[in-house]
Structures are given as structure tokens and as C-alpha cells.
C-alpha positions as a Markdown table, in Angstrom:
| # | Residue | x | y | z |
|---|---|---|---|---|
| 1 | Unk | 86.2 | 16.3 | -74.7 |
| 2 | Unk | 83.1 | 17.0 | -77.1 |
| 3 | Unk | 82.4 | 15.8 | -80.3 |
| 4 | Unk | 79.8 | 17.5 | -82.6 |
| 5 | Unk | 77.3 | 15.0 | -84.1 |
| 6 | Unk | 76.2 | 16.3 | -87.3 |
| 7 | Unk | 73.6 | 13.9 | -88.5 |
| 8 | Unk | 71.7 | 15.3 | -85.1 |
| 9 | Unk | 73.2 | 19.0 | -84.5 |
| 10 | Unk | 73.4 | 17.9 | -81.1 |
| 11 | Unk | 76.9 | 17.7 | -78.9 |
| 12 | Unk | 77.5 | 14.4 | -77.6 |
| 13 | Unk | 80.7 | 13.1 | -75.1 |
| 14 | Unk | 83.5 | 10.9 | -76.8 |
| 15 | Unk | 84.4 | 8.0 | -75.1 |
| 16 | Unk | 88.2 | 7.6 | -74.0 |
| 17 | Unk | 89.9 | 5.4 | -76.1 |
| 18 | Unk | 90.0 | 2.7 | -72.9 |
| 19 | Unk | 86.2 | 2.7 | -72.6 |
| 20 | Unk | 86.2 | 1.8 | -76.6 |
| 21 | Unk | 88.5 | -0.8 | -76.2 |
| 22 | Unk | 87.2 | -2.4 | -73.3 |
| 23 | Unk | 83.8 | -2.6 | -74.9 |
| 24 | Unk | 85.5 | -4.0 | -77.9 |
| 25 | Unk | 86.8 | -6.7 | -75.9 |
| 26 | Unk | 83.8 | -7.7 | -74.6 |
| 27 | Unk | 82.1 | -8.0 | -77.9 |
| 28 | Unk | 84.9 | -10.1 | -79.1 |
| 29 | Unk | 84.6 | -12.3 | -75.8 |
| 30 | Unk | 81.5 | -12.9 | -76.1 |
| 31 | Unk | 81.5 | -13.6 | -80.2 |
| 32 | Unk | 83.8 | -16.3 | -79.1 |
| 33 | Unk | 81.1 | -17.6 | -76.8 |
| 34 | Unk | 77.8 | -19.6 | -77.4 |
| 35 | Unk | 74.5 | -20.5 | -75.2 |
| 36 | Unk | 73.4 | -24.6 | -75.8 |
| 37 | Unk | 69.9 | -24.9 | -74.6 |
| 38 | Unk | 67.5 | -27.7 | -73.9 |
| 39 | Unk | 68.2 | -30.2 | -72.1 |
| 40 | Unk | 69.8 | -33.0 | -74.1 |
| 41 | Unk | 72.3 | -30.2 | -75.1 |
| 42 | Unk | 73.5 | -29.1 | -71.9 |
| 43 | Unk | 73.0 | -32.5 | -70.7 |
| 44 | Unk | 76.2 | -34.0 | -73.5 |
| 45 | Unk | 77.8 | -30.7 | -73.4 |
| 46 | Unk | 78.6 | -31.1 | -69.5 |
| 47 | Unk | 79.7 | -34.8 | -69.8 |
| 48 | Unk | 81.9 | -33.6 | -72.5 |
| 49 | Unk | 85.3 | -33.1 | -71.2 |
| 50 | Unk | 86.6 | -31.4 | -74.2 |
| 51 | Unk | 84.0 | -28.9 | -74.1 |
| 52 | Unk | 85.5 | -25.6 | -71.8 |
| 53 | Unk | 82.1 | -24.6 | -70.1 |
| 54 | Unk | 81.8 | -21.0 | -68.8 |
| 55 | Unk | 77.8 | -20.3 | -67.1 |
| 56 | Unk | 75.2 | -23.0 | -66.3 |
| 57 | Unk | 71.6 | -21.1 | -66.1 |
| 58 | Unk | 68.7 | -23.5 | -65.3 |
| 59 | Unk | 64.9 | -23.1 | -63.8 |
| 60 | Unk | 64.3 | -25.1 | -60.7 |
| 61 | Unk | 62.7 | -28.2 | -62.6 |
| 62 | Unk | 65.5 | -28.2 | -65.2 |
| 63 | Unk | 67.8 | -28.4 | -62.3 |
| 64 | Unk | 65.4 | -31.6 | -60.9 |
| 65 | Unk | 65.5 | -33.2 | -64.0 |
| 66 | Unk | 69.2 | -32.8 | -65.0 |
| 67 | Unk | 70.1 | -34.0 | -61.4 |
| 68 | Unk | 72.9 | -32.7 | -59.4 |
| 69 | Unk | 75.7 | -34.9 | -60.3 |
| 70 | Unk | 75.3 | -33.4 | -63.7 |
| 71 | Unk | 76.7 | -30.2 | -63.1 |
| 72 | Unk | 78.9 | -31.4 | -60.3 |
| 73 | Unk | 80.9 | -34.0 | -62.2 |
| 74 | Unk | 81.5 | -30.7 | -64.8 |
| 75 | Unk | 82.7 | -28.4 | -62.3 |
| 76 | Unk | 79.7 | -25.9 | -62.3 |
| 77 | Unk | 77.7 | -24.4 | -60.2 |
| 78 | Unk | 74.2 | -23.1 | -62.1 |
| 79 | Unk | 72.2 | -20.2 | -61.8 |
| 80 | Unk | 68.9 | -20.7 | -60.0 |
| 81 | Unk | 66.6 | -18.6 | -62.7 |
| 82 | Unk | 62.4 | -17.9 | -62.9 |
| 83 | Unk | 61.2 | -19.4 | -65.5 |
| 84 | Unk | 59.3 | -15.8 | -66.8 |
| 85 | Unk | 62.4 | -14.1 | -67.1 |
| 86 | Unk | 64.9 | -16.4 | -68.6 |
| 87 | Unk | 68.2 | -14.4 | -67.9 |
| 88 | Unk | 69.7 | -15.9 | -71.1 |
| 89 | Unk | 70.3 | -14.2 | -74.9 |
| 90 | Unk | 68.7 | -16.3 | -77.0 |
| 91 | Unk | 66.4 | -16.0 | -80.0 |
| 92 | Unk | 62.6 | -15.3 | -79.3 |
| 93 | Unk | 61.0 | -18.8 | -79.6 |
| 94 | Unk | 64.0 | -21.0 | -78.1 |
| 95 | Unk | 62.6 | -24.1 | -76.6 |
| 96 | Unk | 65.3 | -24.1 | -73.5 |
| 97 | Unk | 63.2 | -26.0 | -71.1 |
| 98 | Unk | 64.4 | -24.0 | -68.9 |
| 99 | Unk | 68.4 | -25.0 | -69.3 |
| 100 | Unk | 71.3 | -22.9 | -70.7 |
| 101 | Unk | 75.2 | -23.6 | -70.7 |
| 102 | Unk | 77.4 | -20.9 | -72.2 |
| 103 | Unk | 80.6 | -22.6 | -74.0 |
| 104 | Unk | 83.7 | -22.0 | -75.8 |
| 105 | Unk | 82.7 | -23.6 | -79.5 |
| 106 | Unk | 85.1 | -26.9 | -79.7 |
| 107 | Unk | 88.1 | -27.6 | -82.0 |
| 108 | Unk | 87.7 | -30.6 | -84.0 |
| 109 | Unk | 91.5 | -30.6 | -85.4 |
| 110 | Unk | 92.4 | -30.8 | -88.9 |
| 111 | Unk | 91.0 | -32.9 | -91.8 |
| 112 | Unk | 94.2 | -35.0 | -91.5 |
| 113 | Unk | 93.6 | -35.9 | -87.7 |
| 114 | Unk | 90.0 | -36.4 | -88.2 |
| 115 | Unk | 88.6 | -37.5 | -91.5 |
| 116 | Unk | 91.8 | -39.1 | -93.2 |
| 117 | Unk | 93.4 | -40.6 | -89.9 |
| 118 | Unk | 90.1 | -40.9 | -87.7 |
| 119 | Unk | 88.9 | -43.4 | -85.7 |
| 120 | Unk | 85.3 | -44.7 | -87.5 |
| 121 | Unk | 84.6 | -46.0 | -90.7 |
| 122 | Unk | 86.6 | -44.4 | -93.7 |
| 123 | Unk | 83.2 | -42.2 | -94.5 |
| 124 | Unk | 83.0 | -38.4 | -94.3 |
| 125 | Unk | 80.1 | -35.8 | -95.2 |
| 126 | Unk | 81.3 | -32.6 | -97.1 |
| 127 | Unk | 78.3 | -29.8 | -97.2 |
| 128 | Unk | 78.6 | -27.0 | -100.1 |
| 129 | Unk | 76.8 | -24.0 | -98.0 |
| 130 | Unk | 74.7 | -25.9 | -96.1 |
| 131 | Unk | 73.5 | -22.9 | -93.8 |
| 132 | Unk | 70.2 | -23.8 | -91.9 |
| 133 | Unk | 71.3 | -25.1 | -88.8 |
| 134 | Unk | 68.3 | -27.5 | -88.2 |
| 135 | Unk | 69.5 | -29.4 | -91.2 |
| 136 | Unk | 73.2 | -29.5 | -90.5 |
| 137 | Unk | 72.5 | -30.6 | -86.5 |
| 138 | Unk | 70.3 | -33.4 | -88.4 |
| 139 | Unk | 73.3 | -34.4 | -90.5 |
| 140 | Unk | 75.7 | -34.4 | -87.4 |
| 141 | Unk | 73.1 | -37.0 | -86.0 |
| 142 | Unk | 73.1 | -39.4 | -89.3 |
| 143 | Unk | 76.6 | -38.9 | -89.4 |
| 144 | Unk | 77.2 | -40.2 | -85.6 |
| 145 | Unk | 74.4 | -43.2 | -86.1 |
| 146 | Unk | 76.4 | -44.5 | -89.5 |
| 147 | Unk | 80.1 | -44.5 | -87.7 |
| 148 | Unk | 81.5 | -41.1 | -90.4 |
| 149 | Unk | 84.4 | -40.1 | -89.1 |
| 150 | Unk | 83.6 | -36.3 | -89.5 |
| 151 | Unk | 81.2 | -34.1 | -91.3 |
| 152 | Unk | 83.0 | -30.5 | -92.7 |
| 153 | Unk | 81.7 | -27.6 | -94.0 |
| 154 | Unk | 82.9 | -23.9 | -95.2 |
| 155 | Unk | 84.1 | -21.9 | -92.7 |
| 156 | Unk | 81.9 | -19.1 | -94.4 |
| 157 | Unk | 78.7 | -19.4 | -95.7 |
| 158 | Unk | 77.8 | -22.4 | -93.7 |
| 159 | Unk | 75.7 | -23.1 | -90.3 |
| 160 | Unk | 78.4 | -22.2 | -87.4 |
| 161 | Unk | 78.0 | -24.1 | -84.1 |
| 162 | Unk | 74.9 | -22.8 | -82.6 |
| 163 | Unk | 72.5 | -23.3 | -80.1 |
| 164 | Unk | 70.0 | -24.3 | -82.1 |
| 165 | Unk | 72.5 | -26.7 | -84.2 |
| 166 | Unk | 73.1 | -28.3 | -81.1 |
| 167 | Unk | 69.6 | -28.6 | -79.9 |
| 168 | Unk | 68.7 | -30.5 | -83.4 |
| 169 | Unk | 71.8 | -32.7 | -83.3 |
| 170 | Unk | 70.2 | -33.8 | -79.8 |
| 171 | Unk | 73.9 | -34.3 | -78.2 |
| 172 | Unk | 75.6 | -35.4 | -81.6 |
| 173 | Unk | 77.2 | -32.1 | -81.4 |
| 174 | Unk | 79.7 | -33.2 | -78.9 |
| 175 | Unk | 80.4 | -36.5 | -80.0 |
| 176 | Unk | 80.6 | -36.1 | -83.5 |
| 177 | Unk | 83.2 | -34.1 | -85.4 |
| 178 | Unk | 82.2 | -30.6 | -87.7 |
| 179 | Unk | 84.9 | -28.9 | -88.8 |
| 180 | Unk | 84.8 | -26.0 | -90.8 |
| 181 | Unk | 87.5 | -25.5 | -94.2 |
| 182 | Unk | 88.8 | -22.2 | -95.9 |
| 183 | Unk | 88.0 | -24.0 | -99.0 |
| 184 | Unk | 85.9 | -27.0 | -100.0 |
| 185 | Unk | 87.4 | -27.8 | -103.3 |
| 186 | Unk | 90.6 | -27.5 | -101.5 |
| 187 | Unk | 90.0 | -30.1 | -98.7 |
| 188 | Unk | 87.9 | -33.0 | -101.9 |
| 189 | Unk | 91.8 | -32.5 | -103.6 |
| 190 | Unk | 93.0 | -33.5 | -99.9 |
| 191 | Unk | 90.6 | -36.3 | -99.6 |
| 192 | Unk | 91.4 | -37.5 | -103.4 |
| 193 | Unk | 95.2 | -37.5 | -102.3 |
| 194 | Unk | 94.5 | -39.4 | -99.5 |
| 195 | Unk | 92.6 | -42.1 | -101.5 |
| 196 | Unk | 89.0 | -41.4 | -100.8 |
| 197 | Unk | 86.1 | -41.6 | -103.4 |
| 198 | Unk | 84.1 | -37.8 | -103.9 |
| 199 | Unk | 80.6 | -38.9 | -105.0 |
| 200 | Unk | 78.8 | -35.4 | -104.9 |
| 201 | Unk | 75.1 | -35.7 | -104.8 |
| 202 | Unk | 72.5 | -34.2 | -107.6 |
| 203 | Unk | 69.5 | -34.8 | -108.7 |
| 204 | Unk | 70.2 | -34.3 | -112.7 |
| 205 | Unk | 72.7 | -37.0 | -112.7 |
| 206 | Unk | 72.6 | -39.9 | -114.8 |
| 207 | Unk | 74.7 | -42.7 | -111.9 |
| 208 | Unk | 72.8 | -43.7 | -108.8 |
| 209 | Unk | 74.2 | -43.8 | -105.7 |
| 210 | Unk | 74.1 | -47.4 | -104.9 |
| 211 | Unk | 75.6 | -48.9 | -108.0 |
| 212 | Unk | 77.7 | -45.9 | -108.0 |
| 213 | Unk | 79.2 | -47.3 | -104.6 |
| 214 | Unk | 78.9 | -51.0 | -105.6 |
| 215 | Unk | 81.7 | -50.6 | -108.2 |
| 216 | Unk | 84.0 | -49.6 | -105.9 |
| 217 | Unk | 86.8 | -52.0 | -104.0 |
| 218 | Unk | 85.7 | -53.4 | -100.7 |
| 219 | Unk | 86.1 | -50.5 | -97.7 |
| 220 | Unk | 87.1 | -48.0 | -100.6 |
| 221 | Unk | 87.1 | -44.9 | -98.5 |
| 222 | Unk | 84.1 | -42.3 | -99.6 |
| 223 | Unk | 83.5 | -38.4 | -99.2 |
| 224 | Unk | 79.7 | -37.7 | -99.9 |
| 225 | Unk | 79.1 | -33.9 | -101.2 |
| 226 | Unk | 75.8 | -32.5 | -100.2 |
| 227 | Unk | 74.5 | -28.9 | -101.6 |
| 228 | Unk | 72.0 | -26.5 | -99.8 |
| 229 | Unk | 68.4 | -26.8 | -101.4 |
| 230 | Unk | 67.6 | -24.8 | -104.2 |
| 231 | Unk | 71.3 | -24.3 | -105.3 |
| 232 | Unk | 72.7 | -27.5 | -105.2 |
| 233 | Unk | 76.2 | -27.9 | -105.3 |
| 234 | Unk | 78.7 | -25.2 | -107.0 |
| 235 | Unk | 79.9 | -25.0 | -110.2 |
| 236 | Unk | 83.7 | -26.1 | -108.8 |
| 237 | Unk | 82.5 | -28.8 | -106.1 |
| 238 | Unk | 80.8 | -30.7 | -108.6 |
| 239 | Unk | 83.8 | -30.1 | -111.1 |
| 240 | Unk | 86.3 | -31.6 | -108.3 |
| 241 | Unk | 84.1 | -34.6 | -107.7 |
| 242 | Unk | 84.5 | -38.3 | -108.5 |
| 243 | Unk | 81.3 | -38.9 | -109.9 |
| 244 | Unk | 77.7 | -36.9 | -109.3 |
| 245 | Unk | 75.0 | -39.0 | -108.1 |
| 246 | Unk | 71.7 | -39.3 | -107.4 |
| 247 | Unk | 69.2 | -40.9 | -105.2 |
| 248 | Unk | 66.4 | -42.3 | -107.2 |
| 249 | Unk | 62.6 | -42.0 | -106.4 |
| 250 | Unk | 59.9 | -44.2 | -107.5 |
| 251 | Unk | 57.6 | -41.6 | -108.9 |
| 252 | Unk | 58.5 | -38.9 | -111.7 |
| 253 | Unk | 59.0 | -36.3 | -109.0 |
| 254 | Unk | 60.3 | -36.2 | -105.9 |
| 255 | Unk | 62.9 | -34.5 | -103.5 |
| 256 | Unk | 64.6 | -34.8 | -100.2 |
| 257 | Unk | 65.7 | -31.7 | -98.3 |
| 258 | Unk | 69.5 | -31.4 | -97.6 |
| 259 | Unk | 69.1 | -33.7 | -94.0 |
| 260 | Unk | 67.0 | -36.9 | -95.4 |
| 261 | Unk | 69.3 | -36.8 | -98.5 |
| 262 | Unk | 72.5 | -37.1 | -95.8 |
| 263 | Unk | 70.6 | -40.0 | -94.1 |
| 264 | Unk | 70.0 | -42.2 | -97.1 |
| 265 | Unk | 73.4 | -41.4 | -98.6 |
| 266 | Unk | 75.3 | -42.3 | -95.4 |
| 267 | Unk | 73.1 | -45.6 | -94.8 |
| 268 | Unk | 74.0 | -46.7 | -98.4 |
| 269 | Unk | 77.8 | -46.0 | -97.7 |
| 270 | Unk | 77.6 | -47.3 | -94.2 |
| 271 | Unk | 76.2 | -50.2 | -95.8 |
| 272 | Unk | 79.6 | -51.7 | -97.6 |
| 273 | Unk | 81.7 | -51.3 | -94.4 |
| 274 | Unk | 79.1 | -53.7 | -92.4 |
């Protein structure tokens, strides 16, 4: 059957309705997919046993230097690839060193099972569109060295599990937990009901973080609310905090991107469970 294309006055073939929905598919299959490169990444992401692993692509001295039990303990065997033609989709500039693992993304659970009921100290992250992935894998690093039991985000509007997110967390990807919410204010009330602290970070507040956190009860559970740069946190996260804080600096001016801020605010917390 022909179908007239008007925008080019030219006839052009209409694909059956099977074609259109295979190809559909396979879009949608591989949306559900995502390449980890480099090798500390694939390296965690095969001892992971959580992690459902689908292709393993690495260059001859990737293969050397991961070592053969690596992929054999995960039940893969890898592509052999040159080097000069990478047969991988990833962004122009990736710094694979020469390995690639697709994988299914991983399911963290709910806030329930993982921030209120968690193993770890009674400490979770909360980001307010927090969308540069280099920054949240930094955070899911912090969050791993200082024992929080989770860090969450928006399920829009936030950095999904990437690639490059999992080459910045350097492993911390698979160990420690991200989940993503339908609403942030939403999951703070949960957190609230479940006796945490919200201290929401910003840099026009009046309290500082650490006497903020010294007038609480010994092991007080605490949710720390981090903002992208620039914007800072919204109008309702900071409305559904505790208390906004801030981190102070010894000269008039001074600021800490999104990742350092994490860092300092996490050792502080980390600090009254020691």
C-alpha cells in the first residue's frame, strides 16, 4: 500500500502495522537497557548479583586487566572488540577503556524497605532536581563512605542511572541505594512520619548545619535536602523541611557545588552516629 507524503510530493511505502510494532518494541527494550563503561563500573556491576547483565563488550587489554574470572563468576561471555571501532552506543567522548556491560537498571525497593527500615546508619540524602550525573554518582559515593542508608531523587527531572553516573560513582552505584520518588515532598512527609529530622540545605539560612544537628537527641534519625546549583531547593521542599541550613565559609563568599555540599553535610551527620 502507498501513502502520499505531502511535506515531499513524493510516494513512499507504509510499513505493516507488525513491522511498526516490532520496531516499537525494540525501542522500548532497549530504553529499558543501559551501557556501564570503564572499568571499575563493569568491574562492581559483574560482582553484583542483583544486577541482571545482558552483553559484556571489552578490547583485548580490558579483557587482560579485568581477568577472566571476572566475567566467568557473572555468567558472561564478552565480545572481543578493536579498540578503533568500539561497537558500543555511547556518547562521543566516553572514557570506556575499552570495557562495556549492557544492564537492566536495578530496583532499590521502596523508601520503607530502604531508607526507614535499612540496614546503615539512620541517614538519607534527598536531591531536589539534581540532574548532572557527575554530581549525583559523586553523591552516591559520599553516601556509601558515611554508612546513608539510601540517597533518592525525582523520578523526573533528576539524573537517571547512567553510564556516566556509574563511571563517577566509581562502583558505588551497585552498592549503594538511589531510588527515584513520584514526589519529593511526598516521600520528607514519609520520612517526618517515620521520625526522621528534614534539614534542607541553603545558603541564605540563618542555622548552621552543625549546631543545627547538635540539638538533636543522640542517633535522631536525619534526611539531608540538597538542591541543583543555581536553583536551589523548591519553593515546597524547603516549605516541608525541618529546618534550612547552611554550611558556613570563612570568607564573605564562597560556594560548594551540589557534590562537596553532599560530602560535608553527610560527614557532619555521620559524625553523631560514631
Amino acid at each position: 500500500m502507498q501513502g502520499r507524503d505531502i511535506r515531499r510530493g513524493v510516494d513512499v511505502a507504509k510499513k505493516p502495522t507488525w513491522v511498526v510494532d516490532k520496531e516499537r518494541a525494540k525501542r522500548a527494550s532497549a530504553a529499558e537497557t543501559l551501557w556501564l563503561f570503564g572499568l571499575h563500573a563493569v568491574r562492581d556491576a559483574l560482582a553484583n548479583p542483583a544486577r541482571e547483565k545482558l552483553r559484556l563488550v571489552l578490547t583485548r587489554n580490558a579483557a587482560d586487566r579485568l581477568g577472566e574470572a571476572c566475567w566467568q563468576d557473572a555468567g558472561l561471555e564478552p565480545e572481543l572488540a578493536d579498540p578503533r571501532r568500539f561497537p558500543v552506543p555511547l556518547d562521543p567522548g566516553s572514557v570506556h577503556q575499552g570495557a562495556a556491560l549492557e544492564v537492566k537498571p536495578l530496583d532499590w525497593g521502596s523508601v520503607e524497605s530502604r531508607c526507614i527500615a535499612g540496614p546503615g546508619r539512620p541517614l538519607v540524602v534527598l536531591l531536589d532536581r539534581v540532574t548532572d550525573p557527575h554530581n549525583v554518582g559523586a553523591i552516591l559515593r559520599s553516601a556509601e563512605v558515611f554508612g546513608a542508608r539510601a540517597v533518592v531523587a525525582t523520578a523526573r527531572h533528576s539524573a537517571p542511572e547512567t553510564g556516566a553516573l556509574a563511571k563517577t560513582a566509581s562502583g558505588a552505584l551497585e552498592r549503594q541505594p538511589y531510588l527515584r520518588v513520584r514526589n519529593l515532598a511526598d516521600t520528607m512527609e514519609e520520612l517526618r512520619a517515620a521520625g526522621f529530622t528534614i534539614l534542607g540545605l541553603a545558603g541564605e539560612a540563618d542555622s548552621e548545619l552543625e549546631p543545627a544537628l547538635g540539638t538533636l537527641p543522640e542517633g535522631q534519625a536525619v534526611a539531608l535536602v540538597l538542591g541543583a546549583e543555581g536553583p536551589g531547593l523548591r519553593e515546597r521542599t524547603r516549605d516541608t523541611c525541618d529546618q534550612l541550613v547552611k554550611i558556613p565559609f570563612a570568607g564573605e563568599f564562597g560556594s560548594l557545588n551540589v557534590s562537596n555540599a553532599a560530602a560535608v553535610s553527610l560527614y557532619a551527620a555521620a559524625r553523631k552516629f560514631s
